[in-house]
C-alpha positions as CSV (number, residue, x, y, z in Angstrom):
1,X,1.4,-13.2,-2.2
2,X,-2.0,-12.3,-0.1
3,X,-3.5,-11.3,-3.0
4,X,-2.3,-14.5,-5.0
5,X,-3.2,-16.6,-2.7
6,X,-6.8,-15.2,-1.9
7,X,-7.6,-14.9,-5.4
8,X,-8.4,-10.7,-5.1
9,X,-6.9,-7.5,-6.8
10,X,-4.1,-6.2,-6.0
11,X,-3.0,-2.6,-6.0
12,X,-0.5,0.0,-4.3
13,X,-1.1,2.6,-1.9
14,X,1.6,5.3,-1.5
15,X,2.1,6.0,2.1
16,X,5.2,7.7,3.1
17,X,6.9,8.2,6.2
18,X,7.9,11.6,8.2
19,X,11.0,11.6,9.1
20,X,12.4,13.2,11.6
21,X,15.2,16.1,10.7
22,X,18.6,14.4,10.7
23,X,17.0,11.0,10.8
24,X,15.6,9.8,8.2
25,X,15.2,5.9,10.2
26,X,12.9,7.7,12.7
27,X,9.4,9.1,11.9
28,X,6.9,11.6,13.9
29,X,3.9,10.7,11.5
30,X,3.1,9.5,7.8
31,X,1.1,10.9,4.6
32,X,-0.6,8.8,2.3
33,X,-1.0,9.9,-2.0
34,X,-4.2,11.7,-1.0
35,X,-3.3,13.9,1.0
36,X,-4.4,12.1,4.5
37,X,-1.5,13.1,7.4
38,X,-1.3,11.3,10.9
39,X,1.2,13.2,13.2
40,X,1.9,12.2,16.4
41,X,1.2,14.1,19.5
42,X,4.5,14.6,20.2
43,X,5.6,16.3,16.9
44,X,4.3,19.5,17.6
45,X,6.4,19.5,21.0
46,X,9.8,18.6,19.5
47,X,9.4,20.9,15.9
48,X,7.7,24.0,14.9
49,X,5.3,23.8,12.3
50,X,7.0,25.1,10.1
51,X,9.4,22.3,9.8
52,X,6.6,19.8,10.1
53,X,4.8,21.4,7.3
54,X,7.8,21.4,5.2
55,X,8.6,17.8,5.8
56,X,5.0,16.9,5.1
57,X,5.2,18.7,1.4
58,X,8.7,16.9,1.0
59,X,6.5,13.7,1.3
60,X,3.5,14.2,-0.4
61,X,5.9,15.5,-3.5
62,X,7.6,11.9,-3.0
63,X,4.2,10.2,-2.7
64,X,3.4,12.1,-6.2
65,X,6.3,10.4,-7.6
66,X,5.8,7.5,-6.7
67,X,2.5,7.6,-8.1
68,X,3.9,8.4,-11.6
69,X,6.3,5.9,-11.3
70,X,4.7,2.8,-10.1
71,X,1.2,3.3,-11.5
72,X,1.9,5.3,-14.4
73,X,-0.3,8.3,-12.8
74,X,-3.5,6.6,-12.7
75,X,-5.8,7.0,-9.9
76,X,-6.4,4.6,-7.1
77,X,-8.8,2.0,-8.1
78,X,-12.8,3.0,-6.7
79,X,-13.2,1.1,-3.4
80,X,-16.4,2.5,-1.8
81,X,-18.0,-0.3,-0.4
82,X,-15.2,-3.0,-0.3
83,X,-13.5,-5.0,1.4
84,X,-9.6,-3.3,1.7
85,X,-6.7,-5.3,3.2
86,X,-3.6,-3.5,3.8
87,X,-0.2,-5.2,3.9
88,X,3.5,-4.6,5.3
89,X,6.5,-5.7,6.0
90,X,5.3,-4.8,9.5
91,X,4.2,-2.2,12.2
92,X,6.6,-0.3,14.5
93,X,5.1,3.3,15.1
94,X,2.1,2.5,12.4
95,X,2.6,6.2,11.2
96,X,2.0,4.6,7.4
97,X,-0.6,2.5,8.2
98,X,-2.2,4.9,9.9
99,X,-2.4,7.2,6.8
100,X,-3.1,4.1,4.6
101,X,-6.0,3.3,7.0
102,X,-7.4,7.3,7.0
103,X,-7.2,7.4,3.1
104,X,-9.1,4.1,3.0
105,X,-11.4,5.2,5.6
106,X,-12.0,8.9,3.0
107,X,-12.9,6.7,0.3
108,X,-15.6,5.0,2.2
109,X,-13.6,1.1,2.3
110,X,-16.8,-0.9,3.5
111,X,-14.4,-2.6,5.6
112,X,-10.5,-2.4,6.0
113,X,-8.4,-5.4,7.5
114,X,-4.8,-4.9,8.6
115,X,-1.7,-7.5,7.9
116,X,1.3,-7.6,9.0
117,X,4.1,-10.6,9.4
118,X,5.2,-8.9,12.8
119,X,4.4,-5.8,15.3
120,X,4.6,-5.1,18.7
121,X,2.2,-5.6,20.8
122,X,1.0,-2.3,21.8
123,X,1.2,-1.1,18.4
124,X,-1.1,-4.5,17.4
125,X,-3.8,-3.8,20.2
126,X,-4.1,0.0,18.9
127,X,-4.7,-0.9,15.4
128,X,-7.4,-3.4,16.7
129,X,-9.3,0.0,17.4
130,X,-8.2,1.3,14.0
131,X,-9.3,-1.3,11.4
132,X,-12.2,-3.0,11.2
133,X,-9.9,-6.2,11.6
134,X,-6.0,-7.3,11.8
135,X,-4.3,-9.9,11.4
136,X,-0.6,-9.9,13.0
137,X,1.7,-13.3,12.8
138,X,4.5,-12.1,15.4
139,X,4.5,-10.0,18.2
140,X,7.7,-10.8,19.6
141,X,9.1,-9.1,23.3
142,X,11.1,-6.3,22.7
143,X,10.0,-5.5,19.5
144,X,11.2,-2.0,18.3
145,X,11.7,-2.3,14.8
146,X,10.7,-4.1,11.8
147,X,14.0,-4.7,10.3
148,X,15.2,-6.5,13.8
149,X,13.1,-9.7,12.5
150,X,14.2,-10.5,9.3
151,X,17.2,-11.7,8.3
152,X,18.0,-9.5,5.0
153,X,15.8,-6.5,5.5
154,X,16.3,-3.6,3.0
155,X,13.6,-0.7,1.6
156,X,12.1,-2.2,-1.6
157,X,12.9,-0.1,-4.5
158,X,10.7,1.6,-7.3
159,X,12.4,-1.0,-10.2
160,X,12.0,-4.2,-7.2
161,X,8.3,-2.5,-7.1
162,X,7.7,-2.5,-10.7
163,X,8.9,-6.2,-11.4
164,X,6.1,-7.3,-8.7
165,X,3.6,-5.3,-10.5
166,X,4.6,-6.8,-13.9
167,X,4.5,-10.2,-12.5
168,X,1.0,-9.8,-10.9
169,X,0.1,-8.8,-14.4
C-alpha cells in the first residue's frame, strides 16, 4: 500500500527473527538475507555461542529460502544512492528492523526511512537514532507486542506473500 500510494518500487527484504530456544514468540536478535546479524547484549548472557551461532545458521538457511521462494532467487534490487523505506506490521524489540536497516546501510541506501503502523515508544525514539527518518502512527502505553493492536493478527505466509507480489505486478 506505501508503495502504491507513493507511486515507488516495491520490493522484499528477508529479515528473520532469532528466536529464543523453546520460544519461538520471543527473539534475542535478527538476520537479514545478507548475512547482516543484530544480537542483543543480553544474548551472550543467557546462551553460549554455540547455541546462538546455531540459531543464527537456522535463520539465515530460512532467509535463503525465502529468497528462492518469494523472489525466485534473484538478488536484491541495486540501491546505492537511494532513497529506502522500510515497512512492518510494527516494532516491538526492532531485532528485524535492525538487520533490515544494517543490510540497507552495507549497500550504501543514500537514505533509509523507517514505517511502522505502531511501536513503543522507547523502541520509536531508538530507531530515530537508527534511520535517517521514521515515521510511527501509534505508540500506545503499554505496548509490548505488535499483535496486541490488531484485531486479527497472524504471520503472513509465503503463498499470502506471493499473491501481494503478483498483484503489485
Amino acid at each position: 500500500q506505501v508503495a502504491s500510494l507513493l507511486n515507488l518500487e516495491f520490493g522484499i527484504i528477508i529479515a528473520r527473527k532469532l528466536p529464543f530456544p523453546g520460544n519461538p514468540e520471543a527473539g534475542f536478535g535478527a538476520v537479514a538475507e545478507d548475512g547482516s546479524t543484530y544480537i542483543a547484549d543480553y544474548a551472550a548472557q543467557w546462551f553460549p555461542e554455540s547455541v546462538v551461532n546455531r540459531i543464527v545458521a537456522e535463520q539465515r538457511q530460512e532467509a535463503a529460502r525465502r529468497v528462492a521462494v518469494l523472489r525466485g532467487g534473484e538478488p536484491l534490487p541495486d540501491i546505492e544512492g537511494r532513497t529506502v523505506i522500510l515497512v512492518d506490521d510494527g516494532l516491538a524489540t526492532g531485532a528485524t528492523m535492525r538487520a533490515a536497516i544494517m543490510l540497507c546501510r552495507a549497500r550504501r541506501a543514500a537514505r533509509i526511512v523507517v514505517a511502522v503502523p505502531v511501536a513503543g515508544e522507547d523502541v520509536a525514539q531508538e530507531f530515530r537514532g537508527l534511520a535517517d527518518e521514521v515515521v510511527v502512527v501509534l505508540t500506545p502505553p503499554g505496548f509490548r507486542a505488535v499483535a496486541q493492536v490488531y484485531r486479527h493478527w497472524y504471520d503472513v505466509g509465503d503463498a499470502e506473500v506471493l499473491a501481494i507480489m503478483e498483484r503489485w505486478r
